[in-house]
C-alpha positions as CSV (number, residue, x, y, z in Angstrom):
1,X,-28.7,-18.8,9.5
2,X,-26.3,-16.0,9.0
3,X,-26.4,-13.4,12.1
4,X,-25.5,-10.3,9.5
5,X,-27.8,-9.2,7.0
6,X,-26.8,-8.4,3.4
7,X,-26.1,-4.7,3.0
8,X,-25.7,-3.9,6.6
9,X,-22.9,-1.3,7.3
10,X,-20.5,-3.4,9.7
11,X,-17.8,-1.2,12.4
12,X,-19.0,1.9,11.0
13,X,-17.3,0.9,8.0
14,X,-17.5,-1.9,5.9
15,X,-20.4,-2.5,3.3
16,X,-21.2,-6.6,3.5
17,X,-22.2,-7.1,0.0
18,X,-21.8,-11.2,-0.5
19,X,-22.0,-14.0,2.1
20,X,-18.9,-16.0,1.5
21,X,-19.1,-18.5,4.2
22,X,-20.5,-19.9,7.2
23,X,-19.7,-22.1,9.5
24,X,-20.0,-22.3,13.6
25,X,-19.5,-19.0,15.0
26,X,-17.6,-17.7,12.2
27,X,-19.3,-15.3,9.1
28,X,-17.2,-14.7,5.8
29,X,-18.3,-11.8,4.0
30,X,-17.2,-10.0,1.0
31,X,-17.3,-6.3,1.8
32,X,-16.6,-2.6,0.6
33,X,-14.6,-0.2,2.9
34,X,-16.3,2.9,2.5
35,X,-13.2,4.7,4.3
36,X,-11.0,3.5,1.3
37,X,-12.7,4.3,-2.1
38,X,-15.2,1.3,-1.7
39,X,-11.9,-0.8,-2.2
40,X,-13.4,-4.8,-1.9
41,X,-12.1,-6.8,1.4
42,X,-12.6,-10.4,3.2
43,X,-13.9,-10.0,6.4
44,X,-14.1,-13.3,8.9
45,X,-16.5,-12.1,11.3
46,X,-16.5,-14.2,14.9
47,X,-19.9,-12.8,17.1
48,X,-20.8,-13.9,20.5
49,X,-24.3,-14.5,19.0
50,X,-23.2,-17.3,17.6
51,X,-21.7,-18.9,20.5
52,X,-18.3,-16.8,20.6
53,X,-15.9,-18.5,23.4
54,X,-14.1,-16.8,25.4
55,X,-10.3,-17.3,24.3
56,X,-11.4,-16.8,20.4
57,X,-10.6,-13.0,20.5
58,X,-7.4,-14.1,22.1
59,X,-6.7,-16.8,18.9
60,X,-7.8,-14.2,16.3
61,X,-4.9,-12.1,17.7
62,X,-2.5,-14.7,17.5
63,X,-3.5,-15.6,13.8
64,X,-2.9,-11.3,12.9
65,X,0.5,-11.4,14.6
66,X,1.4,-14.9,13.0
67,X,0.7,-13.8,9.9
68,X,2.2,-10.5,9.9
69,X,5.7,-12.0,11.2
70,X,6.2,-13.6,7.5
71,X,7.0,-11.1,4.7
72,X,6.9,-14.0,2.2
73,X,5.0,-12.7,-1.2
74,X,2.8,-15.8,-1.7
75,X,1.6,-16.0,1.8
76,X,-1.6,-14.3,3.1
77,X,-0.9,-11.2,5.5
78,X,-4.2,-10.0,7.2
79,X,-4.6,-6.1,6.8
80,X,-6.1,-5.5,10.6
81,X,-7.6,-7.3,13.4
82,X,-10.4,-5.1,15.9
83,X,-13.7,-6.1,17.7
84,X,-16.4,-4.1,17.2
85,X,-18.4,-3.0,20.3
86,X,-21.2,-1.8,18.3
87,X,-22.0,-5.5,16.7
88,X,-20.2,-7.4,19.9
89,X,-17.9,-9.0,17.3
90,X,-14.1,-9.9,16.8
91,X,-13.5,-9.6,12.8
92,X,-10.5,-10.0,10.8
93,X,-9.6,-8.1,7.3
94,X,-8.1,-9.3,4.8
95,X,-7.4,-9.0,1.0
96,X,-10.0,-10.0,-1.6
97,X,-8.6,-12.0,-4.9
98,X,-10.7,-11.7,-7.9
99,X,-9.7,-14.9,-9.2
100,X,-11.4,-16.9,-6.2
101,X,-8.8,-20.1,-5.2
102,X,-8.3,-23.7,-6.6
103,X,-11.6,-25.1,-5.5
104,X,-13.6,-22.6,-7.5
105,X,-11.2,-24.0,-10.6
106,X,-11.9,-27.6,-9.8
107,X,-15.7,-27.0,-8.9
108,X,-15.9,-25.5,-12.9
109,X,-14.1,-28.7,-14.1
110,X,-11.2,-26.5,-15.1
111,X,-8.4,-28.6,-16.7
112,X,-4.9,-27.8,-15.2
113,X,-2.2,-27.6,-17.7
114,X,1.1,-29.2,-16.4
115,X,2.7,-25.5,-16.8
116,X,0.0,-24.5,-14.0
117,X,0.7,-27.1,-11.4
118,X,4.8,-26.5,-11.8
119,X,4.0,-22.8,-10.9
120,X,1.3,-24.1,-7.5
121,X,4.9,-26.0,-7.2
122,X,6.8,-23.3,-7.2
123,X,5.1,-20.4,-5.6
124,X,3.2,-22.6,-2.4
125,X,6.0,-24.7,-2.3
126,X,8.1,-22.1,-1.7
127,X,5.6,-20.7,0.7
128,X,5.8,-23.8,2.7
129,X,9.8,-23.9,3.0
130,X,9.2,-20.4,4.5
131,X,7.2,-21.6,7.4
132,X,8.9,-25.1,7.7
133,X,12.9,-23.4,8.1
134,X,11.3,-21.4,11.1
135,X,12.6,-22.6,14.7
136,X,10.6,-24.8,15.8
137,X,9.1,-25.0,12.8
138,X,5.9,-23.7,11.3
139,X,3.2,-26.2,10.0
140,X,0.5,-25.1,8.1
141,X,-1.4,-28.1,8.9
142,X,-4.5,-27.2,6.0
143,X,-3.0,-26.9,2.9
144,X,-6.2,-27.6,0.3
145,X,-7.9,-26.1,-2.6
146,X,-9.9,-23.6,-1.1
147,X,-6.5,-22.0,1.2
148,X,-4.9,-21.6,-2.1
149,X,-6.0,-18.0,-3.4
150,X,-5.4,-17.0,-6.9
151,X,-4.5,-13.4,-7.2
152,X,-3.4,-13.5,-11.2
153,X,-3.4,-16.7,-13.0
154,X,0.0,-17.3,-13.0
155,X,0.3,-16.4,-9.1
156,X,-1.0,-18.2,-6.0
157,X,-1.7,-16.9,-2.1
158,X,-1.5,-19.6,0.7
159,X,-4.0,-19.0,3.6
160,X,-5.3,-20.8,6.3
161,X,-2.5,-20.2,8.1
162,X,-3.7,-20.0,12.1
163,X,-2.0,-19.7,16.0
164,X,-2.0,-24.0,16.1
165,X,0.9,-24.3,13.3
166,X,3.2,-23.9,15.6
167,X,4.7,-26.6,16.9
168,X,7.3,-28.1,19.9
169,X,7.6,-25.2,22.9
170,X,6.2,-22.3,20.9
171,X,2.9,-24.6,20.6
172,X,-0.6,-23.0,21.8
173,X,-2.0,-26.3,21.3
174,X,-5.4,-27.5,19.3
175,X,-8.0,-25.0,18.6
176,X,-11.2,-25.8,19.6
177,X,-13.3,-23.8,17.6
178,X,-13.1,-23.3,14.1
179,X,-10.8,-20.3,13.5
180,X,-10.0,-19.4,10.0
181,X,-10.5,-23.1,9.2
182,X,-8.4,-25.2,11.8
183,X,-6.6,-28.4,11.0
184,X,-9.9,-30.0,12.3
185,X,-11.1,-29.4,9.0
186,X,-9.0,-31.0,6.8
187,X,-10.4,-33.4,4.2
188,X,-9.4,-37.4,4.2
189,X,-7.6,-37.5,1.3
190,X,-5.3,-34.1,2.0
191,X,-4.3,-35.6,5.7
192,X,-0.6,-38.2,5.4
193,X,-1.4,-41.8,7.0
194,X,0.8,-40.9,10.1
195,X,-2.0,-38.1,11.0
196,X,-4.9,-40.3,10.6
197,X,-4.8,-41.2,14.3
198,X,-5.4,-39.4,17.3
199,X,-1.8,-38.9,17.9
200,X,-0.9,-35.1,16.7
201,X,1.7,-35.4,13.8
202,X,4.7,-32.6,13.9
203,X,6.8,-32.9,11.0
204,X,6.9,-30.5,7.6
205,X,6.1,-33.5,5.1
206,X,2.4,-33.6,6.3
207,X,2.5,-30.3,4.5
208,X,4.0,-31.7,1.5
209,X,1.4,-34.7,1.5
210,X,-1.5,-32.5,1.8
211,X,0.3,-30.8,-1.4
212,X,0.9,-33.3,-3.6
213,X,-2.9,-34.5,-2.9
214,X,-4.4,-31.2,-3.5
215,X,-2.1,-31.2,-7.2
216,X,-2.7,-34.7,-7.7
217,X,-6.9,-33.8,-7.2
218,X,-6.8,-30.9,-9.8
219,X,-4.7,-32.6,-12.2
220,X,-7.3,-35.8,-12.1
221,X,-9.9,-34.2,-12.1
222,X,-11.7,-36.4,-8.9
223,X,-13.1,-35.0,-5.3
224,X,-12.5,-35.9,-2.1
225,X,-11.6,-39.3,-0.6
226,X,-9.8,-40.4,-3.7
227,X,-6.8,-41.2,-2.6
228,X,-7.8,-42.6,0.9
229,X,-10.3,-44.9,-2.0
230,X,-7.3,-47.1,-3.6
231,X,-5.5,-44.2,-5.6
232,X,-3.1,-43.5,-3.1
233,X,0.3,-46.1,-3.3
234,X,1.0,-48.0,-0.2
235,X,4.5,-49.8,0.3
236,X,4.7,-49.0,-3.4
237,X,1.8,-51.2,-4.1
238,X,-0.3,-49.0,-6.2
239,X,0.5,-46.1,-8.4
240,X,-1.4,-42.5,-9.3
241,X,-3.9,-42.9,-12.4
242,X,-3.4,-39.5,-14.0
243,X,-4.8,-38.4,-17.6
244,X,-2.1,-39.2,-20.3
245,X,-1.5,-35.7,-21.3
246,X,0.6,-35.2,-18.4
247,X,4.3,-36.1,-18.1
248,X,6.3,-38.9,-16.4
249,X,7.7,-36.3,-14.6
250,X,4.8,-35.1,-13.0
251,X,3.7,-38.4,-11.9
252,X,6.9,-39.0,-10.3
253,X,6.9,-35.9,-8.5
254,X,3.6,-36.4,-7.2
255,X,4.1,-40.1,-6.3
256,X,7.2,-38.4,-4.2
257,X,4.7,-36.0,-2.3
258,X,2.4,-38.5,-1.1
259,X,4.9,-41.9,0.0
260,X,4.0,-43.4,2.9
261,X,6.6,-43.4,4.4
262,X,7.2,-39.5,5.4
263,X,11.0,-39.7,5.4
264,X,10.9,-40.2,1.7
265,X,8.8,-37.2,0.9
266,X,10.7,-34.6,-0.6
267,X,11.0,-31.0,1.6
268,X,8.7,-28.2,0.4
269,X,11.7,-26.4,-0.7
270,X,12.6,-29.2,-3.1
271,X,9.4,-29.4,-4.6
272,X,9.5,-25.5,-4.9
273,X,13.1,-26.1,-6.9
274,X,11.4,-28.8,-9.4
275,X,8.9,-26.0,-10.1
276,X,11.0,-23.7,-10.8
277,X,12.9,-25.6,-13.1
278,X,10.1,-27.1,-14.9
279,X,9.3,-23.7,-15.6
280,X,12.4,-22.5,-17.2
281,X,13.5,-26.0,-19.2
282,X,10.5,-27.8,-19.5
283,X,11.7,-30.6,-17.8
284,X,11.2,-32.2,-13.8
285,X,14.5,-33.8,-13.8
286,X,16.8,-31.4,-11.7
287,X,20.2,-33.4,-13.5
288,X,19.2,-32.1,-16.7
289,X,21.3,-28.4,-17.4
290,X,21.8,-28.3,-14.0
291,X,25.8,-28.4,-13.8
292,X,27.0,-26.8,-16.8
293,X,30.3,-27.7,-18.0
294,X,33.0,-25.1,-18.6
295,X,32.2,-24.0,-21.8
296,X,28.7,-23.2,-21.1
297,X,29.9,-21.1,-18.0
298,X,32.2,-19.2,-20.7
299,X,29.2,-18.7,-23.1
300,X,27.3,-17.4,-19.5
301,X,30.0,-15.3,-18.8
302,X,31.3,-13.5,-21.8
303,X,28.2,-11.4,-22.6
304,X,29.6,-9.4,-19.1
305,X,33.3,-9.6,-19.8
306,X,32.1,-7.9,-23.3
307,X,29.9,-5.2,-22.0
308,X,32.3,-4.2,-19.2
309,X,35.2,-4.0,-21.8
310,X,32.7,-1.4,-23.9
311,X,32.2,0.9,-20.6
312,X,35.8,1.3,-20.1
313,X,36.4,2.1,-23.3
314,X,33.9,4.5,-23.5
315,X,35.5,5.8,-19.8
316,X,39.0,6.0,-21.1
317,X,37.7,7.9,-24.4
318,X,35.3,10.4,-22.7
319,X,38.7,11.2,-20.1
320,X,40.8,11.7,-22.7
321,X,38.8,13.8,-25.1
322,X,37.9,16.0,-21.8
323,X,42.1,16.3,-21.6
324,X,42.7,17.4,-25.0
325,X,39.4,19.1,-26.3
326,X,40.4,22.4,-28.4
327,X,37.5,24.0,-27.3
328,X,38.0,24.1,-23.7
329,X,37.5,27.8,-22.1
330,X,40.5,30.3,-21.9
331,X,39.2,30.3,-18.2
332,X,39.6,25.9,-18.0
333,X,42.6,26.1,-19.6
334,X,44.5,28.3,-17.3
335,X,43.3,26.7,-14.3
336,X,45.0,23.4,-16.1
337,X,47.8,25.3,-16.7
338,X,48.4,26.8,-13.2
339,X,47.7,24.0,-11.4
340,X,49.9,21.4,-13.4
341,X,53.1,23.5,-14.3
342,X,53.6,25.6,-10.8
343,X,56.1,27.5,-12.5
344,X,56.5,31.1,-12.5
345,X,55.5,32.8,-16.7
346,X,54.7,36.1,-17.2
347,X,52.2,34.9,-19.7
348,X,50.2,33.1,-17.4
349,X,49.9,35.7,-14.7
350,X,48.8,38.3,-17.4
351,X,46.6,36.0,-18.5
352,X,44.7,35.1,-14.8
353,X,44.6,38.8,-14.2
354,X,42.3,38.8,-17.2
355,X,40.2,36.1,-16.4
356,X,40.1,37.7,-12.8
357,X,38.9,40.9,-14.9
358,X,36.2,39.2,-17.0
359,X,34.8,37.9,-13.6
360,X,34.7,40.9,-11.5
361,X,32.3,42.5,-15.3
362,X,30.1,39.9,-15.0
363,X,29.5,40.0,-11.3
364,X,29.1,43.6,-11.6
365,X,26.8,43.2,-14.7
366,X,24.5,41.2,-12.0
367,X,24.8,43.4,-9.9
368,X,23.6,46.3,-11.6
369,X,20.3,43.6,-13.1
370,X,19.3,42.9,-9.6
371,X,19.3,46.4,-8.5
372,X,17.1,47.7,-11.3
373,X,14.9,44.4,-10.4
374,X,14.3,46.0,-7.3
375,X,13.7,49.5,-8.1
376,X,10.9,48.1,-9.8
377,X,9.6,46.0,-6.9
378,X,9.7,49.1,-4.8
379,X,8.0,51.0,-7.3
380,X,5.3,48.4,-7.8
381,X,4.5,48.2,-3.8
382,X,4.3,52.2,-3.9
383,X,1.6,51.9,-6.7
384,X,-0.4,49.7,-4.6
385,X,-0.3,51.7,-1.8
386,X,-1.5,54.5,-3.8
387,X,-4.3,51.8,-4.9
388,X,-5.4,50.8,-1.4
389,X,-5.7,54.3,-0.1
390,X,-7.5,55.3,-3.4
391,X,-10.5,52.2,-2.3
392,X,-10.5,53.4,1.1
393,X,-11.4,56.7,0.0
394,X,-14.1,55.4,-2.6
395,X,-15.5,53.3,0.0
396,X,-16.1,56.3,2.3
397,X,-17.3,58.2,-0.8
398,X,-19.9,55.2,-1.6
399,X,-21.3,55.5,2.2
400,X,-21.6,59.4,2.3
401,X,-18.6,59.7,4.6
402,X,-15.9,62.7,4.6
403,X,-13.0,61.7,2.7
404,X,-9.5,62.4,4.9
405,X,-8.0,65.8,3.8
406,X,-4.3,66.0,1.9
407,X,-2.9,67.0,4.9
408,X,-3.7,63.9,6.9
409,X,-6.5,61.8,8.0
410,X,-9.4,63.8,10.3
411,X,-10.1,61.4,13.0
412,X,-13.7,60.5,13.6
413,X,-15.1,60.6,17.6
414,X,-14.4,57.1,18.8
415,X,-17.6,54.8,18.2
416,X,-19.3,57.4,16.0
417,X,-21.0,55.7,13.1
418,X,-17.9,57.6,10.9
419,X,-15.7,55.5,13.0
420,X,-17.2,52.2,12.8
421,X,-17.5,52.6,9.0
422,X,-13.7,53.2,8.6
423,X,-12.7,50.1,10.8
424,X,-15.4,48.2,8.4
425,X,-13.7,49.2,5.1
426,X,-10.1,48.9,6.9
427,X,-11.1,45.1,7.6
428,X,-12.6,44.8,3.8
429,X,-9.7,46.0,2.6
430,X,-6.8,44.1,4.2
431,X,-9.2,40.7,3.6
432,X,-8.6,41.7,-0.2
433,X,-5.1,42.9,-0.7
434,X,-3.4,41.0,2.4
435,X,-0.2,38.9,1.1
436,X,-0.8,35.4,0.3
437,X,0.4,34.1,4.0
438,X,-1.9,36.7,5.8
439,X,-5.2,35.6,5.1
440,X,-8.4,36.3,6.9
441,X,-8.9,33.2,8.7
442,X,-12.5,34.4,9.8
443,X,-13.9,34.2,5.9
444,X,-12.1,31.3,5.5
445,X,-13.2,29.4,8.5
446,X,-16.9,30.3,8.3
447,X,-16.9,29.6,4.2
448,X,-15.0,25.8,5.1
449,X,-17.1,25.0,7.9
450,X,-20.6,26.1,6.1
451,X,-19.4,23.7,3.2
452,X,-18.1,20.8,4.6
453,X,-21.9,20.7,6.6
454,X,-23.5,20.8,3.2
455,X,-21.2,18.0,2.0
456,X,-22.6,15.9,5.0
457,X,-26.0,17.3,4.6
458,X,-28.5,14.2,3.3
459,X,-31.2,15.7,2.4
460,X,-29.1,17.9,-0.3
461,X,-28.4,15.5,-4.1
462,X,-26.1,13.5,-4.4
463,X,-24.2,14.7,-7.6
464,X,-24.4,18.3,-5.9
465,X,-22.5,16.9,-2.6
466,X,-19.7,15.5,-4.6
467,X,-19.3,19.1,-6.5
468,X,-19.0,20.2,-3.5
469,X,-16.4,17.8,-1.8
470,X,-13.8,17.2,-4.9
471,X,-14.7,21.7,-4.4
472,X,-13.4,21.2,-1.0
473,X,-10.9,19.0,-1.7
474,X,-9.1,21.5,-3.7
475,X,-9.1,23.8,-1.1
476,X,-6.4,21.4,0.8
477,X,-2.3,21.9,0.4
478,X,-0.6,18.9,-1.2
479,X,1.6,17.1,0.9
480,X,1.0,16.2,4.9
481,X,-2.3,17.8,5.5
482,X,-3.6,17.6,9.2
483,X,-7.3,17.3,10.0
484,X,-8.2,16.7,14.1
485,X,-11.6,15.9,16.0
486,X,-11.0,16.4,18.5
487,X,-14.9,16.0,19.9
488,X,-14.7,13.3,22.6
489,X,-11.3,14.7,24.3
490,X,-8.9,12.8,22.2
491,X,-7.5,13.7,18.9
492,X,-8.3,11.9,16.2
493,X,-6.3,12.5,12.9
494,X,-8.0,11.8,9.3
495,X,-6.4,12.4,6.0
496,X,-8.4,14.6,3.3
497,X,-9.5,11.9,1.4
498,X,-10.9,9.7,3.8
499,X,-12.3,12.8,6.1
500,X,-14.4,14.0,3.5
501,X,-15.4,10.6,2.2
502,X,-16.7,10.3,6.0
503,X,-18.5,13.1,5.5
504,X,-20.3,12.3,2.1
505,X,-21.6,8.7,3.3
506,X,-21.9,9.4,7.4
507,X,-23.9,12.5,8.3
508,X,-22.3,14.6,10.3
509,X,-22.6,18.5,12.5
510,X,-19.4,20.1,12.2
511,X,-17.5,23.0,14.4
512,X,-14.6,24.2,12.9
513,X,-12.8,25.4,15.8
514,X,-9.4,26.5,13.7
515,X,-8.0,27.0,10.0
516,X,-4.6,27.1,9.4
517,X,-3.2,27.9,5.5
518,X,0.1,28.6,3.6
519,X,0.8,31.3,1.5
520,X,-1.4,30.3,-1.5
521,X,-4.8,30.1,0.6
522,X,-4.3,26.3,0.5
523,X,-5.4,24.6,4.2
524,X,-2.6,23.1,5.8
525,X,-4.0,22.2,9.1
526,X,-8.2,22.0,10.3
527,X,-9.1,21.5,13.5
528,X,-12.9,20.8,14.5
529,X,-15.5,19.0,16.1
530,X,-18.0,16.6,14.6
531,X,-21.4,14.9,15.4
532,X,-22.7,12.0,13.7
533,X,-26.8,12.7,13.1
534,X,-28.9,9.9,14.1
């Protein structure tokens, strides 16, 4: 019986909406992350209510670092490894694939084309090689329908991969438990003949056995124990049964994969090569257009030699019209002149003190344009002082005040109700007409903080929350925004996005404690306090 309920909110974060699997200790749930737009994630969920041992935690870890060592495209990297106090559980994250993996194909009686398998091939194949060239090397040790994840249809994930693939003096050695479905688990028919006994096998080509079986399942169409039931060749003895709509080829290849001998198994890269080529000639054979002769490396090579012939003609013809083009500037051709003759000619000096003319006019053209520019700026900020003096005084007319005479302000008793009404207005006033960088960070702290408490305010609608937080959210400067809680002692920093998606699904109190903005009244920095309601 599963330990988490559907719909439970998991780490404070992660909606479990679909019970993948289950299986000792461990939970596999399908899962929203609220943090993240409700973006869909695995999690493989290990809780000590379920009889959690002691050094999983420390195998968990092992499997995130394993797995984030390799930067190969079709194998699986885990997002984040944490344990969660709250629920007493270790838990991994990892990618969700819409497409499911190979068992879901096979368990719909979905008929693998031979294009298909050439592309598992290719893409796991070459998956394998990556693990297998390590030193010592890296075996996967599980490689079956249901660790093969389909992310498109034309492009597969391994998983499965865990701490015990490694092997010689790197090894951590078998995992007791079942952690992301340990070698332990692997089915009959997927495991070579040298591994069927209690000695541990340590070579790459078990991989490439439990390949080829895996292919050789899907393309047949049968389940598992088939080949360990009289399909599988020994000594040469038997061969595959396969529908007759696939090749020779494929036969062979799979034959290859699954000898019994293990030193006649192809290598994982091999098998990723045959793939490959499959895939561009529609053949397995490796001989076929493989060593082209030298005519075909002329045919290859003269589409190049052609285009690179057409850019240097268009180099030499662009160079050479810049050298003689008529229409070239007095100025330009001058310069040319000066610089490639360095001879004395009475012509030419006449002619640079000219062009030395023609530039000092046009400088002082720019000159004169930038000082009217800012005659007019300085006539514009007079006008607005006029302006703000002008509200000050209506202000003070509007409350029955005296208005200052002509010859100067009349200064009011200190702390006279004259007094305090003028330091009101002055405040008013420079809150309205302050320049864009001065703004009065009072209003605008006391505004933020009494909207982002609505935003996390349940018992206000829905729909009227979100107005208010894509409202907020425009209130933010683009670029590195800095938001800090800083509640408990020790910062934490959220990006806009996810702070006010916090907000929206977690109530919360909020303090702002300090609002920092640009020049366009855009929030650049927000420090605060926050505390979740129960």
């Amino acid at each position: 019986m599963a330990l988490f309920k559907l719909n439970n909110i998991f780490g404070g974060r992660y909606l479990l909406i679909e019970l993948l699997n289950e299986e000792a200790s461990t939970e596999v749930w399908k899962a929203k992350d609220r943090l993240a737009d409700d973006a869909f994630v695995v999690l493989k969920i290990h809780a000590s209510g379920k009889g959690l041992e002691e050094n999983v935690v420390d195998q968990l870890r092992k499997a995130f670092t394993l797995s984030n060592y390799f930067s190969h495209p079709h194998l699986l990297k885990i997002y984040h490894f944490d344990f969660s106090k709250q629920e007493d559980a270790a838990y991994l994250v990892l990618p969700f694939y819409h497409g499911g993996t190979l068992k879901s194909l096979r368990d719909k009686d979905h008929t693998f084309s031979e294009k298909q398998v050439a592309r598992v091939l290719s893409q796991i194949g070459s998956a394998l090689e990556e693990l297998h060239r390590q030193e010592p090397p890296v075996l996967h040790r599980d490689v079956r329908p249901e660790n093969i994840l389909i992310s498109r249809p034309d492009y597969f994930v391994l998983s499965g991969l865990t701490a015990d693939s490694l092997t010689g003096s790197g090894a951590t050695g078998p995992v007791t438990d079942s952690i992301l479905k340990s070698s332990n688990n692997t089915s009959p028919d997927s495991r070579p003949p040298e591994s069927r006994g209690e000695a541990p096998e340590t070579e790459p080509s078990r991989d490439v056995y439990a390949l080829g079986a895996v292919l050789f399942e899907l393309c047949s169409g049968t389940r598992s124990g088939s080949l360990s039931e009289g399909n599988s060749p020994v000594k040469g003895e038997r061969e595959l049964k396969l529908p007759e709509h696939y090749s020779a080829g494929l036969k062979e290849v799979l034959m290859d994969c699954i000898r019994e001998e293990s030193t006649e198994r192809p290598t994982a890269g091999e098998l990723s090569l045959k793939g490959k080529h499959y895939l561009e000639t529609g053949s397995w054979d490796l001989s076929e257009n493989t060593v082209p002769d030298d005519n075909n490396k002329l045919k290859r090579v003269l589409p190049y030699l052609v285009a690179v012939a057409v850019l240097v003609f268009f180099i030499v013809s662009a160079f050479w019209e810049y050298q003689n083009n008529p229409l070239k500037t007095p100025k330009e051709k001058l310069r040319n002149m000066v610089s490639s003759g360095g001879q004395e000619n009475k012509d030419v000096d006449a002619m640079l003190i000219e062009v030395l003319e023609q530039e000092r006019n046009e400088l002082a053209k720019r000159n004169t344009a930038l000082e009217r520019k800012n005659r007019q700026l300085m006539y514009f900020d007079s006008v607005n002082t006029v302006n703000l003096k002008s509200q000050a005084n209506l202000i003070l007319q509007l409350q029955g005040q005296p208005q200052p005479a002509a010859g100067g302000p009349e200064q009011p008793p200190a702390g006279s109700r004259v007094q305090k009404a003028r330091t009101a207005q002055t405040k008013a006033v420079a809150a309205s007409s302050a320049p864009a960088g001065g703004v009065n960070r009072i209003v605008l702290t006391e505004e933020l903080e009494e909207q982002l408490n609505k935003i996390s305010d349940p018992r206000i609608s829905g729909q009227a929350r979100a107005d208010w937080k894509a409202e907020t959210m425009a209130k933010f400067a683009e670029g590195a925004v800095r938001i800090t809680d800083e509640t408990d002692g020790t910062p934490k920093q959220y990006s806009p996005g996810i702070f006010l998606n916090l907000l929206y699904n977690v109530p919360h109190t909020i303090e702002v404690k300090e609002v920092k903005s640009d020049r366009n009244r855009k929030v650049t920095e927000l420090r605060l306090t926050m505390q979740a309601k129960m």
